[in-house]
ZAVOVEX-887856 format. One record per residue (C-alpha): z, x, y; residue in one letter. Coordinates in steps of 0.001 Angstrom, whole numbers. Layout:
+---------+---------+---------+-----+
!       w !       u !       v ! res !
+---------+---------+---------+-----+
!       Z !       X !       Y !   A !
...
+---------+---------+---------+-----+
//
This chain:
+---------+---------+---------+-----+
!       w !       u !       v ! res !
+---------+---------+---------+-----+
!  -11032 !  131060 !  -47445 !   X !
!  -10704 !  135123 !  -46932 !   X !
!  -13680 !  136767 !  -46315 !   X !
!  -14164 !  140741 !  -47111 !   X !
!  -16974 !  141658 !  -45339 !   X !
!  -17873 !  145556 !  -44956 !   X !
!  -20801 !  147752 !  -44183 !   X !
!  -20376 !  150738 !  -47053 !   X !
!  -22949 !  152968 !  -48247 !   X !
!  -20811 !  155335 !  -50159 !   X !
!  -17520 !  152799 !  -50992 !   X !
!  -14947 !  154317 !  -49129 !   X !
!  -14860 !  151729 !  -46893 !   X !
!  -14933 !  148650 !  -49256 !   X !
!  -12221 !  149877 !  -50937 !   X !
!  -10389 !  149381 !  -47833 !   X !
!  -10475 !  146541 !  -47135 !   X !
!  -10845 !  144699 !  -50702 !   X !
!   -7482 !  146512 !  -51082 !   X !
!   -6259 !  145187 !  -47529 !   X !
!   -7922 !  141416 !  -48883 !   X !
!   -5809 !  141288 !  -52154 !   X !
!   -2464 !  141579 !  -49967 !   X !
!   -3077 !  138383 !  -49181 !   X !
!   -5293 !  136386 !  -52140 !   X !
!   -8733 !  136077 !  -53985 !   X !
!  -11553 !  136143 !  -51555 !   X !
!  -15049 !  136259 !  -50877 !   X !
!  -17227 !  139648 !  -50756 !   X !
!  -19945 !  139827 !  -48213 !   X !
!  -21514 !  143544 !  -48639 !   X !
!  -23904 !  144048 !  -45619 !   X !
!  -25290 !  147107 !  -47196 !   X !
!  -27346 !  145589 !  -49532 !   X !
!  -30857 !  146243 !  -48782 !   X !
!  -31590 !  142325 !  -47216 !   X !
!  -32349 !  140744 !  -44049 !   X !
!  -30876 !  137051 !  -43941 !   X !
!  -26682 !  137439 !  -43705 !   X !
!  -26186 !  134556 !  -42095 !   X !
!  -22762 !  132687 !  -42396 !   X !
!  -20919 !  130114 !  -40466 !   X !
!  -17325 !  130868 !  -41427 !   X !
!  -14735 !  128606 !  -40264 !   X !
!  -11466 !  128371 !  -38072 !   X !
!   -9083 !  127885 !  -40915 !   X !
!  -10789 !  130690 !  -42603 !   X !
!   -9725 !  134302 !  -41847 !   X !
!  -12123 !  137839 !  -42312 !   X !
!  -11479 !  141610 !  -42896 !   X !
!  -14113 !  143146 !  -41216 !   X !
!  -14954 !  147058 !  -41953 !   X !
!  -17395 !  149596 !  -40895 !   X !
!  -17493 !  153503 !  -41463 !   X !
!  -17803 !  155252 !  -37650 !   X !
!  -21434 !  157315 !  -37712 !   X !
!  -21072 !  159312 !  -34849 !   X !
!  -18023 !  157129 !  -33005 !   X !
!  -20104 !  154463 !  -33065 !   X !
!  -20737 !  151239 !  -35875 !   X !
!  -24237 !  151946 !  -37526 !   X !
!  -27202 !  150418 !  -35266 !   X !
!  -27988 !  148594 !  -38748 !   X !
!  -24245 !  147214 !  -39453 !   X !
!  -24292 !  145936 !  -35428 !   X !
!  -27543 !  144092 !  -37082 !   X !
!  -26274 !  141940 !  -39578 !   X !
!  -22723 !  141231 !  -38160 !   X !
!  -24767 !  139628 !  -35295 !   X !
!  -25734 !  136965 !  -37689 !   X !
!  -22296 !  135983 !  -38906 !   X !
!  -20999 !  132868 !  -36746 !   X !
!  -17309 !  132623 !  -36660 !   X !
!  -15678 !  129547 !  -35180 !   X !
!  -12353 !  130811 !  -32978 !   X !
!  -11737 !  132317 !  -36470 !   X !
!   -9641 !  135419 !  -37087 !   X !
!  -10199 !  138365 !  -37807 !   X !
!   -9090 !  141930 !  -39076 !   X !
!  -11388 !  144584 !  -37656 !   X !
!  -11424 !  147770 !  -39650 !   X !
!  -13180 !  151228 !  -39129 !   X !
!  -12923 !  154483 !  -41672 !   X !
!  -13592 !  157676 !  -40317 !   X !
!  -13874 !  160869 !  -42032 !   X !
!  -10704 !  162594 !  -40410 !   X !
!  -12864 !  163782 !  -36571 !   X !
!  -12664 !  160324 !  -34476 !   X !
!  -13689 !  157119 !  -33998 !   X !
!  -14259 !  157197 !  -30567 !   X !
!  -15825 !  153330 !  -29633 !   X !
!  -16373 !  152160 !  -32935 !   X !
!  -13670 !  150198 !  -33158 !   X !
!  -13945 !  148561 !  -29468 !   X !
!  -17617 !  148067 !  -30463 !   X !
!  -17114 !  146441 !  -33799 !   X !
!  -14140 !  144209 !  -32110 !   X !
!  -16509 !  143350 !  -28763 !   X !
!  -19123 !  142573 !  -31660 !   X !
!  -17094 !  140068 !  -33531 !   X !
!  -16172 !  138266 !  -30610 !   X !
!  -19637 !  137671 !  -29043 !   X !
!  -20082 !  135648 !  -32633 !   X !
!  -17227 !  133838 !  -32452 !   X !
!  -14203 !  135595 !  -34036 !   X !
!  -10514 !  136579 !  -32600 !   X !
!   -9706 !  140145 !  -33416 !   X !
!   -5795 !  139840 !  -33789 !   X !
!   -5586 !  143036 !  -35886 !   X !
!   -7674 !  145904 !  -36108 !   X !
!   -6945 !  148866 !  -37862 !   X !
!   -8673 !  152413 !  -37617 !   X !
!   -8140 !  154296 !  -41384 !   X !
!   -9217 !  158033 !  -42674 !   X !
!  -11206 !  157911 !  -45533 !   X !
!  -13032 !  161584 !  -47037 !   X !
!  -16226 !  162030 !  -44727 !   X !
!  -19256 !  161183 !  -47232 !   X !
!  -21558 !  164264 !  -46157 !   X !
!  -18834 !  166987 !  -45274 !   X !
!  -16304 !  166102 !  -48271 !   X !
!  -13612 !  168748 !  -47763 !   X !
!  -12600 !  166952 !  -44623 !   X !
!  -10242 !  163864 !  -45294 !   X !
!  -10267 !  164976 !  -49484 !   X !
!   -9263 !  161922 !  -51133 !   X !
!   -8095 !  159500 !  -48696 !   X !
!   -7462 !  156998 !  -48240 !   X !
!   -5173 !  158028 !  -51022 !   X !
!   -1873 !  156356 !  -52410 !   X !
!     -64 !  156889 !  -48813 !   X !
!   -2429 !  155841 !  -46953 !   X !
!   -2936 !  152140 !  -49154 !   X !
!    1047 !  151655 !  -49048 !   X !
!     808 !  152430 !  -45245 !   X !
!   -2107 !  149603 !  -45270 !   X !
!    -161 !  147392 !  -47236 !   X !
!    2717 !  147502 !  -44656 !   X !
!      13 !  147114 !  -41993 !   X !
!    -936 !  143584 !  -43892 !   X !
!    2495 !  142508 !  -43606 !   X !
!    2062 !  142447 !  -40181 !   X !
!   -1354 !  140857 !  -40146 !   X !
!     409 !  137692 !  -42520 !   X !
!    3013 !  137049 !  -39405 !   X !
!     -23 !  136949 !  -36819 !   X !
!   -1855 !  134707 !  -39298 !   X !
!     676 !  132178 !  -38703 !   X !
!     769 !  132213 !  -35321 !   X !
!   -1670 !  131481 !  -32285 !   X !
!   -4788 !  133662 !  -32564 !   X !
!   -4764 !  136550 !  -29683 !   X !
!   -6950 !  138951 !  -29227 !   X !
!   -5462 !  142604 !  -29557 !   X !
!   -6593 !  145468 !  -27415 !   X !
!   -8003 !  148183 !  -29324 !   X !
!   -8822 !  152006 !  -27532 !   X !
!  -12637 !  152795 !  -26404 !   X !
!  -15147 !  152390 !  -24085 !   X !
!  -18007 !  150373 !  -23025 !   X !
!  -20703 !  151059 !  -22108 !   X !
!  -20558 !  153267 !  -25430 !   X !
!  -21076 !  156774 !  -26068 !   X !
!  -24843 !  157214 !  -27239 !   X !
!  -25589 !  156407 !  -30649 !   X !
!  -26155 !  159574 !  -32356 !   X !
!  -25761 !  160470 !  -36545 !   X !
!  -25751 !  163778 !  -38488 !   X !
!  -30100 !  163957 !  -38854 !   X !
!  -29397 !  164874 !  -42518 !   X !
!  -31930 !  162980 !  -44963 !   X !
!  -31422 !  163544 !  -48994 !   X !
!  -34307 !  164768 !  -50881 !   X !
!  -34391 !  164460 !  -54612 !   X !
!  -34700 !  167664 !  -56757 !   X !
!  -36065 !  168481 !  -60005 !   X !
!  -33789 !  166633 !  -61908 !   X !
!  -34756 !  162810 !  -60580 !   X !
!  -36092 !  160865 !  -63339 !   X !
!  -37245 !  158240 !  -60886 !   X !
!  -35038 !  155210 !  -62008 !   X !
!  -35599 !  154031 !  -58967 !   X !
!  -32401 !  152849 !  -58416 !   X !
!  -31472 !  154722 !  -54815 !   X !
!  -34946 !  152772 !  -53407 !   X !
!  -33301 !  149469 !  -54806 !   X !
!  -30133 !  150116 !  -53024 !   X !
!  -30883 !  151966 !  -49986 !   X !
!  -29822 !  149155 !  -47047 !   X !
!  -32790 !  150489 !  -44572 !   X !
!  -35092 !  150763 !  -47383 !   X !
!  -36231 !  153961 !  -46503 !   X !
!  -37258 !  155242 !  -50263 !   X !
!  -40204 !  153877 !  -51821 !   X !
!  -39910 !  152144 !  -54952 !   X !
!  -43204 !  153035 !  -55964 !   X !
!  -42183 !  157078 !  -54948 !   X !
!  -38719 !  157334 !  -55190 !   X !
!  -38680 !  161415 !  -54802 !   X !
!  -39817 !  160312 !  -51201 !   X !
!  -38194 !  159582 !  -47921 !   X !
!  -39097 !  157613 !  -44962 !   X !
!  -37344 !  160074 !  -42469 !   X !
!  -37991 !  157859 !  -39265 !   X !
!  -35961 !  154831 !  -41366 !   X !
!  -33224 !  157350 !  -43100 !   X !
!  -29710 !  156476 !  -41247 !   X !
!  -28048 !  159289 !  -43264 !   X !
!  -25788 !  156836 !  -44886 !   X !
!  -25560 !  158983 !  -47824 !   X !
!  -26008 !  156091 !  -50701 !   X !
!  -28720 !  157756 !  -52565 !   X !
!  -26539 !  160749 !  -53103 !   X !
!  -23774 !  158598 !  -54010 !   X !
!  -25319 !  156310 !  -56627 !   X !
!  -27461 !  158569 !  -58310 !   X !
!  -26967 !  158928 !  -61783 !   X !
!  -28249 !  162468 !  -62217 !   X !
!  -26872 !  163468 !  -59106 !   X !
!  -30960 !  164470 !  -57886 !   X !
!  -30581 !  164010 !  -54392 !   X !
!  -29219 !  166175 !  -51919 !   X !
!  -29231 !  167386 !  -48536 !   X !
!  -30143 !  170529 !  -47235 !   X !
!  -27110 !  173249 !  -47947 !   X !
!  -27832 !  175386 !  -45037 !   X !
!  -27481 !  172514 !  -42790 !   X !
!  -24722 !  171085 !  -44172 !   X !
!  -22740 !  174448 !  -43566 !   X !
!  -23932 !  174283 !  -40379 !   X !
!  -22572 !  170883 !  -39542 !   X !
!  -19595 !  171606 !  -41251 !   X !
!  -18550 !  174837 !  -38995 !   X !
!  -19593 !  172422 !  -36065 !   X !
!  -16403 !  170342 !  -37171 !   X !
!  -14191 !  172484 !  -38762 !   X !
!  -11993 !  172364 !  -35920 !   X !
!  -12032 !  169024 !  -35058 !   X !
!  -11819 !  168011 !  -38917 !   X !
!   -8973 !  170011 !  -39997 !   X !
!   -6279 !  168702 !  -38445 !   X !
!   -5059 !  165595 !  -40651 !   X !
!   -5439 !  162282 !  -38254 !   X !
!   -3043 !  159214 !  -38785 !   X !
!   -4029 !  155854 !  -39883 !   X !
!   -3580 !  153553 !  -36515 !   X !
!   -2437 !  149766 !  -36677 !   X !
!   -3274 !  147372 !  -33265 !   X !
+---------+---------+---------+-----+
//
């Protein structure tokens, strides 16, 4: 059985890797940002997962580290993935591979893939777009030759210990225009709107995932323009120089 298994408030980073997982066949979705505690799966040795996480910060998200500590793997492989919105990854990817392993899983792939950064679009516009999936596919090529060989664990770049976990401290409010459906309370994975007060946010739960801005069918919530900018200048040169895909 394949499992596709990806932390990804926005979608950017499922569409990864359900694109990487239909290379190879039909598979299994496990979305660990659904707002739920109990992700708990023993997945086998004959089986084989595609693992992805967005970077926050060049790090995986505290809450992602979470729930991929209850998966159990059993020697089986796996594809590690990370999308990052065109600055760096910086440890995410040792992290999420160092992760994986504790539980039982063999990394013998990772791969480390630009995707449009989900507060700061203008950096990484559009990708992964059409070059970057027929890269991927190519990279999957090489991940069905390692499938049929002995599982080895590939070294991927980083450090441990890790730099300090730090995100953008942005947290959407909701504007005029919310209707309270209520559905960005329903889907936030920290649960940090109230369903009962959906204009609200808990600011000390808030990982600035940016889901509630995504999902929102009016398009009512938003963060704070000035800061945005602000953030945005912080990057600009970092950003704006277009970063590769990487394969390991």
């Amino acid at each position: 059985m394949i499992y596709n298994i990806y932390f990804s408030p926005t979608g950017s980073t499922q569409k990864v890797t359900s694109f990487l997982a239909n290379q190879i066949n039909t598979c299994t979705d496990v979305d660990l940002s659904l707002p739920k505690n109990n992700f708990s799966i023993n997945i086998g040795k004959d089986d084989f997962c595609i693992v992805g996480v967005p970077s926050f910060g060049g790090r995986v998200p505290d809450i992602a580290i979470k729930r991929l500590s209850q998966l159990k793997g059993h020697q089986t492989p796996v594809l590690a993935v990370v999308t990052y919105g065109n600055r760096a990854y910086e440890d995410t990817l040792l992290e999420l591979k160092e992760t994986l392993e504790q539980q039982g899983f063999i990394c013998i792939a990772a791969i480390a893939c630009v995707a449009e950064h989900s507060i700061m679009h203008q950096f990484a516009k559009g990708r992964p777009n059409q070059d970057d999936l027929n890269e991927m596919a190519g990279f999957m090529e090489e991940v069905k030759k390692r499938l049929k060989k002995q599982a080895i664990s590939v070294y991927v770049p980083g450090n441990n210990p890790y730099k300090e976990y730090h995100v953008i401290p942005l947290h959407p409010k909701a504007s005029s225009t919310c209707h309270q459906c209520g559905l960005c309370a329903r889907r936030c994975p920290v649960q940090a709107i109230p369903l009962d007060n959906p204009q609200e946010i808990m600011k000390d739960q808030c990982i600035s995932c940016m889901r509630c801005v995504h999902i929102c069918p009016q398009q009512a919530r938003k963060c704070s323009s000035i800061k945005i900018k602000m953030a945005s200048q912080k990057l600009q040169k970092q950003c704006m120089v277009k970063k590769e895909n990487e394969f390991f």
